[in-house]
C-alpha positions as CSV (number, residue, x, y, z in Angstrom):
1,X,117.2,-124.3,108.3
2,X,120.7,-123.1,107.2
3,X,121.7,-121.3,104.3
4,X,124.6,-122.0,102.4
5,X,127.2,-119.0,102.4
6,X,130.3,-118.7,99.8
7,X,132.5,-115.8,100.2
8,X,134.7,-115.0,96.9
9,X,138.3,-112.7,97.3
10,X,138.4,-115.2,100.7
11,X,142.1,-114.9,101.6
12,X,141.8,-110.7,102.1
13,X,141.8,-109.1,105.2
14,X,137.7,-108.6,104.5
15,X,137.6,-111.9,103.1
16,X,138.6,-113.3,106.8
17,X,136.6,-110.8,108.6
18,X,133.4,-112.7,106.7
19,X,135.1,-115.9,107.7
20,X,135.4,-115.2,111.0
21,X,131.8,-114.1,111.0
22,X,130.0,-117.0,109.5
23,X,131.6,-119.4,111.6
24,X,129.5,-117.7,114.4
25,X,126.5,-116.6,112.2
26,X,122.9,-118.8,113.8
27,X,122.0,-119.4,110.2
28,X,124.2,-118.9,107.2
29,X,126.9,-121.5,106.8
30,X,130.1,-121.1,104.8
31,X,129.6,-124.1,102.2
32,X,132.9,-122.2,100.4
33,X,136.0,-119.7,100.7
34,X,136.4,-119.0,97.1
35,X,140.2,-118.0,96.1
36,X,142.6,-118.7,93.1
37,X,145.8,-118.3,94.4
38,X,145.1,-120.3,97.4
39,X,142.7,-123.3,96.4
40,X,143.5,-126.3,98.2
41,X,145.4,-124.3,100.9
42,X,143.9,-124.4,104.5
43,X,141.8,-121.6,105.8
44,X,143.5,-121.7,109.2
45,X,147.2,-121.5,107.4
46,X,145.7,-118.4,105.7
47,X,144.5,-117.1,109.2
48,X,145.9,-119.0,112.3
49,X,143.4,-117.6,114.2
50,X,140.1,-119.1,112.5
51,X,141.6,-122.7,113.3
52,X,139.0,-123.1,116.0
53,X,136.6,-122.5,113.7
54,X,137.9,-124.3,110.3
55,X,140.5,-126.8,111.6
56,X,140.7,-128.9,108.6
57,X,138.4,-126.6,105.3
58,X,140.3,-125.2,102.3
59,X,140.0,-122.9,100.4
60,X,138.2,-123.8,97.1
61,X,139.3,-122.6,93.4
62,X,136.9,-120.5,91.5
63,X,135.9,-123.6,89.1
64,X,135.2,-125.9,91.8
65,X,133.3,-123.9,94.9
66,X,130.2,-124.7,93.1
67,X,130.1,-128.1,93.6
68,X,129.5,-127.4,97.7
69,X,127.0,-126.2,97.7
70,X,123.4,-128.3,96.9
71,X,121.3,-128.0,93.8
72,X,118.2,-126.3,94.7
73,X,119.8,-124.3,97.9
74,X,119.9,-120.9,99.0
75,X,122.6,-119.3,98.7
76,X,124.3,-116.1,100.9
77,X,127.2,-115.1,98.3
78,X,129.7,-112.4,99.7
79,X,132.3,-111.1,97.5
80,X,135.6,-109.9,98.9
81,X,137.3,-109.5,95.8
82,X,139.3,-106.0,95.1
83,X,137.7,-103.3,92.9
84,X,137.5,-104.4,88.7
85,X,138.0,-108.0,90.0
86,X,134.2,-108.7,91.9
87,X,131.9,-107.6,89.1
88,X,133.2,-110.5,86.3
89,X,133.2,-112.9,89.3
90,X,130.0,-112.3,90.8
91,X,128.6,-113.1,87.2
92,X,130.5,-116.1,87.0
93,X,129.5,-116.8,90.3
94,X,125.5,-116.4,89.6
95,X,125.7,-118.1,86.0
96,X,127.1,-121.5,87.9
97,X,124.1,-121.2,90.5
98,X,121.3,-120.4,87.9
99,X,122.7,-123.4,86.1
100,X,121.9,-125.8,89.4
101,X,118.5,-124.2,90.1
102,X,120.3,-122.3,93.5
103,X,118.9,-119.1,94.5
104,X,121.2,-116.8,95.2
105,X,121.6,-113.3,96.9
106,X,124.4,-111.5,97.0
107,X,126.1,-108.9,98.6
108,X,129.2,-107.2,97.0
109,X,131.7,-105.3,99.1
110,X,133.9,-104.3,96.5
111,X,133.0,-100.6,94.4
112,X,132.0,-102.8,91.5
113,X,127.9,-102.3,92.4
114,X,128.0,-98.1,94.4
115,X,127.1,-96.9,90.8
116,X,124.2,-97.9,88.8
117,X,125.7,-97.2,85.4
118,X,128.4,-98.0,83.8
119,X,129.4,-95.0,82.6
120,X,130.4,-93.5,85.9
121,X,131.9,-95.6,87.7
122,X,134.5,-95.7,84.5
123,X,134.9,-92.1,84.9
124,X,136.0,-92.9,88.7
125,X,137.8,-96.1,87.8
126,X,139.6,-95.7,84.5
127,X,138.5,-99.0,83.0
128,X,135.4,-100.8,81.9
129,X,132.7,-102.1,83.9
130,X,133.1,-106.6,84.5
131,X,129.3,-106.7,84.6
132,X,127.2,-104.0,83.3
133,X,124.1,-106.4,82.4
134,X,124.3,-107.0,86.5
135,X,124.0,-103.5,87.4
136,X,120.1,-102.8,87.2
137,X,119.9,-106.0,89.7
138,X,121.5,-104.4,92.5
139,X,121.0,-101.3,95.2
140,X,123.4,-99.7,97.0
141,X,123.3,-98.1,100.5
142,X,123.6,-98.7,103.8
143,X,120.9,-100.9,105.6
144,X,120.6,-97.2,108.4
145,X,119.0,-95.5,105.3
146,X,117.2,-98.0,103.0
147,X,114.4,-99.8,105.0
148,X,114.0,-103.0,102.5
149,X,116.5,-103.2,99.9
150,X,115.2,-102.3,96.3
151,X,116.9,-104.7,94.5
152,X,117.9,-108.7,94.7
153,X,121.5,-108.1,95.3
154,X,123.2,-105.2,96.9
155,X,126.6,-103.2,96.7
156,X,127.7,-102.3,100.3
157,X,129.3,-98.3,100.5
158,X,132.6,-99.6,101.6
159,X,134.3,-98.2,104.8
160,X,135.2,-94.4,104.6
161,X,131.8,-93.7,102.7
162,X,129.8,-95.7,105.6
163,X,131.5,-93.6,108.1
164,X,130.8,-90.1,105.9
165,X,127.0,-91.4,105.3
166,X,126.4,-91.8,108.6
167,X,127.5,-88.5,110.0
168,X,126.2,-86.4,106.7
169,X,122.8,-88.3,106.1
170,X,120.3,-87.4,108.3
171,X,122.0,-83.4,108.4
172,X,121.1,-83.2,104.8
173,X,117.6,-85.3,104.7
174,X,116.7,-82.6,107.4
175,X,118.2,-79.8,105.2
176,X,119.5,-78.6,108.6
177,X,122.9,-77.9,106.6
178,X,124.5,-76.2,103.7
179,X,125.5,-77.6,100.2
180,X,129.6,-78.1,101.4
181,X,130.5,-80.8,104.0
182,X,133.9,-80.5,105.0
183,X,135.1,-83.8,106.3
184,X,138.7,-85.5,107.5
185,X,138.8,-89.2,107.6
186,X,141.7,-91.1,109.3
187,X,141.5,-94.8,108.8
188,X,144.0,-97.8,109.9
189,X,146.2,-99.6,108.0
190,X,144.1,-102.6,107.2
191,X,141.7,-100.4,105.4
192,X,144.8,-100.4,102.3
193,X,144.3,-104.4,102.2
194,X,146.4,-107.4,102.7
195,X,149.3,-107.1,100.1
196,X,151.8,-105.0,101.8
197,X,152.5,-101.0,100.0
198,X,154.4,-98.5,101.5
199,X,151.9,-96.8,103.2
200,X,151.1,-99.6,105.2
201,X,154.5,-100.8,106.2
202,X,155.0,-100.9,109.6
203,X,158.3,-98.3,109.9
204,X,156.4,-95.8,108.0
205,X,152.6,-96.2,109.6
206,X,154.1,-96.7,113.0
207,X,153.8,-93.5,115.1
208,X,152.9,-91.3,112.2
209,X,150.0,-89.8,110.7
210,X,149.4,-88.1,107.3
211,X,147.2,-87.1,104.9
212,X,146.8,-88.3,101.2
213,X,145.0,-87.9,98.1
214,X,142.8,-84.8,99.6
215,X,140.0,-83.5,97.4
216,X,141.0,-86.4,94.9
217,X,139.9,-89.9,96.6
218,X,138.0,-92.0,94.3
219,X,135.1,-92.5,96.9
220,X,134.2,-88.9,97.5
221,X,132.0,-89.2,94.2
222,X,130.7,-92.1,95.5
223,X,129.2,-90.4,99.2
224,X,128.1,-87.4,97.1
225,X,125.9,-90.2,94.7
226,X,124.7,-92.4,98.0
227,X,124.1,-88.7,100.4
228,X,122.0,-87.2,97.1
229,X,120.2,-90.8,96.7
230,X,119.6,-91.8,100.2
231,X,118.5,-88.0,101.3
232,X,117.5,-86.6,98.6
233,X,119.3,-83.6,98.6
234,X,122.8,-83.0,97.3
235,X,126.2,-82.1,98.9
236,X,129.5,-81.4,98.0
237,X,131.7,-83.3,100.0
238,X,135.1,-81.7,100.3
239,X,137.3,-85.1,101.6
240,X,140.4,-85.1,103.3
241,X,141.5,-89.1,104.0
242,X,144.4,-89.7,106.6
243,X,146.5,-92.5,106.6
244,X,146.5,-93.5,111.2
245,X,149.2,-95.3,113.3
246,X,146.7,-98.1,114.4
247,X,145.4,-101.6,112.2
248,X,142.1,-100.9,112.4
249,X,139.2,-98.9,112.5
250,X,138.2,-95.1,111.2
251,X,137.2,-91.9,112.7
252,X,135.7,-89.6,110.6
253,X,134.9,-85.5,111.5
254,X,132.5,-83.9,109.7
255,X,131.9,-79.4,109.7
256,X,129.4,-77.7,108.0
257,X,127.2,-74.8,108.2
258,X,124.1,-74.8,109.9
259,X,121.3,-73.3,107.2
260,X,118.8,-72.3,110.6
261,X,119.3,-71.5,114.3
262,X,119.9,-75.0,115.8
263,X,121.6,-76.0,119.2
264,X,123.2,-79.1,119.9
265,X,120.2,-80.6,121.3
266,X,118.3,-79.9,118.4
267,X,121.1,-81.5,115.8
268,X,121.7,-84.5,117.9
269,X,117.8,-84.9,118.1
270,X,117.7,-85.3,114.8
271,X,120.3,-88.2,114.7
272,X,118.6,-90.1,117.2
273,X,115.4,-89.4,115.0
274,X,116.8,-91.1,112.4
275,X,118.6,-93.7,113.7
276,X,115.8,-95.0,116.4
277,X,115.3,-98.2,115.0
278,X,119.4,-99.1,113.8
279,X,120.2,-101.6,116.2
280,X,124.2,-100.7,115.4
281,X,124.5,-96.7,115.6
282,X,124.6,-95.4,118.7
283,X,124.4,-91.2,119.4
284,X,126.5,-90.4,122.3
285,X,127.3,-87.4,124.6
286,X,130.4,-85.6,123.2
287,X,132.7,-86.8,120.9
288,X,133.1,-90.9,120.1
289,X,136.3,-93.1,120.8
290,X,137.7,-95.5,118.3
291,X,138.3,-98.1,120.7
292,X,134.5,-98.6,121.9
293,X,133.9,-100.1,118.1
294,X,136.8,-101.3,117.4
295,X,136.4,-105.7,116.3
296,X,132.7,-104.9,116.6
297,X,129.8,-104.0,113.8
298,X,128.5,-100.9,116.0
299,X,128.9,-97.1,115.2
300,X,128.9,-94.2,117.3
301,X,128.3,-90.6,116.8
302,X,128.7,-87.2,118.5
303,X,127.3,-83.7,117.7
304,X,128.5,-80.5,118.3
305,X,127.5,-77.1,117.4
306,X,129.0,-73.6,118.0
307,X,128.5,-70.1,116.1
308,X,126.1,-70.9,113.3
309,X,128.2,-74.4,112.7
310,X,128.2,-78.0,113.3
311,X,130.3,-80.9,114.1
312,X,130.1,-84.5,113.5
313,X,132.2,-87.1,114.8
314,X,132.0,-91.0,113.7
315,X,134.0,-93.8,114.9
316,X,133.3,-97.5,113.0
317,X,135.8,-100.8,112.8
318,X,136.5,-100.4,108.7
319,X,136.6,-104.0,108.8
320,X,133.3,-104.6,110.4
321,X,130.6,-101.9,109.9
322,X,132.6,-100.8,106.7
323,X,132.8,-103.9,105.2
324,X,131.8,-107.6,106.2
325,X,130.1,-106.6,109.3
326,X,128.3,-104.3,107.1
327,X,127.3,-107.0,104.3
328,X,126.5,-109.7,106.8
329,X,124.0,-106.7,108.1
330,X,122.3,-106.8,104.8
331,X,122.9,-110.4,104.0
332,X,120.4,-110.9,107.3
333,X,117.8,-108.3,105.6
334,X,118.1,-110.4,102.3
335,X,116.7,-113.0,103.4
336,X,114.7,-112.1,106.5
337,X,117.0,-113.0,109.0
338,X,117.1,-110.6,112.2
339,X,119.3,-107.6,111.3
340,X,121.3,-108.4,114.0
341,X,122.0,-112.6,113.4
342,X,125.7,-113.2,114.1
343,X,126.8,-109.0,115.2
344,X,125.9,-108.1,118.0
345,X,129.6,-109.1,119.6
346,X,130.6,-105.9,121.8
347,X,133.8,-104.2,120.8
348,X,136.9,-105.4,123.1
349,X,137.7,-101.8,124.4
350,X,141.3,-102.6,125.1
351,X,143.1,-103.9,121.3
């Protein structure tokens, strides 16, 4: 049987990578695309190129999504919202289902659920918590390093920290590595959202590559939190983010100091140790390309070692594994769907 699916913050370039998804998912079926600017608006004048997927569904208003999906129902509820905005309507969101008798998961992709107290993600954030009563009710962490989730709702990592957990995990569960991971992220411009800024203005990102914010992103706290709860051990994470010429996608390189004799056998043995049973990360010889995930939900990973040090490349769609790809990963676990339901689309190679 289906299960109805709502995705809130639906008009964002996550918000139509979830779209785009659940048209094709086997099971989960979008009952609602939630947004306030846009209720009543088609989906396909949002994003021409889900026509052939929604030629005549609207978006729905926050006040009136509810009523599409049926009392009694299950409910897959993805929020795509920005950071601050997701928490208050993920509440709202779960008040109107309790109220119908719907039972609901849900799986947030905003920051508004990587923290499990209030307290810190203000210190991060700069503002108040939308939900603290929520918090308790949800996990965090990527479906790789958390075999069954420990809550009933989950806060998905987000796109740079997937990439970073990935690489520095299984290195620090193995304490195969010292306290200080050195790692340079570049990501593409849809990773800065839909509304148009400076940095992602085409003149400026064209044919150009910088870096910004380095040692001062607000999601390094975040990979140090998820690396210390997901492998027990903690790690300083010394982050430089780059801002890359292409739309999509993020390749991350990670260095750090080997604390035994290892060669690069050994290190990469221990990242197909870990990751023998994720149907989406794949360890390859050498370093990744970005292109062979690009548009899909898989990972790759290389591993190299010279003089006492190693090196960890990652390449992941931001969209996709960091994001919707990601929560429609977990989504499938929620409710004990196969991991894979609705993925496992190869990446196109030539975008």
């Amino acid at each position: 049987m289906s299960i109805s699916a709502v995705v809130l913050g639906a008009t964002g370039y996550v918000g139509g990578e979830l779209l785009r998804l659940l048209g094709q998912h086997p099971t989960l079926r979008l009952a609602a695309a939630v947004s306030e600017s846009r209720g009543g608006d088609a989906i396909a004048a949002a994003f021409p190129h889900l026509a052939p997927l929604y030629p005549q569904k609207c978006f729905d208003a926050h006040d009136t999504w509810i009523d599409s999906v049926e009392a009694g129902a299950r409910l897959a509820l993805f929020s795509a919202a920005p950071h601050g905005a997701s928490a208050p309507l993920i509440r709202a969101a779960l008040g109107a289902a309790a109220e119908r008798g719907i039972d609901a998961h849900v799986v947030d992709a905003s920051a508004d659920f990587r923290y499990r107290d209030a307290d810190a993600w203000q210190g991060v954030y700069g503002a108040p918590h939308g939900a603290p009563d929520l918090l308790e009710e949800f996990c965090c962490a990527l479906p790789e390093h958390l075999p069954s989730a420990t809550a009933r709702h989950v806060g998905h990592p987000g796109c740079f920290t997937s990439a970073v957990l990935l690489a520095a995990v299984p290195l620090v569960a193995a304490a195969a590595v010292g306290e200080d991971l050195y790692v340079t992220g570049t990501t593409g411009s849809t990773g800065s959202g839909r509304s148009p800024q400076p940095g992602t203005h085409h003149p400026e990102r064209h044919s150009n590559l910088y870096a910004y914010k380095p040692y001062a992103h607000r999601h390094a706290p975040e990979m140090e939190n998820l690396i210390r709860d997901t492998a027990g051990r903690a790690a300083l994470v010394h982050f430089v983010p780059h801002s890359g010429p292409f739309a999509r996608g993020i390749y991350v390189t990670l260095q750090a100091q080997l604390e035994t004799r290892a060669t690069a056998e050994d290190l990469t043995g221990i990242f197909r140790d870990a990751y023998r049973d994720a149907p989406f990360v794949q360890i390859v010889d050498g370093a990744p390309k970005l292109k062979d995930v690009v548009a899909s939900n898989y990972c790759r990973i290389g591993v190299a070692e010279s003089r006492g040090r190693v090196v960890v490349t990652c390449a992941l769609d931001n969209l996709l594994k960091g994001a919707a790809g990601g929560a429609v990963q977990w989504m499938n676990r929620l409710f004990g769907l196969p991991e894979t339901a609705g993925l496992l689309a190869p990446a196109p190679a030539w975008t």
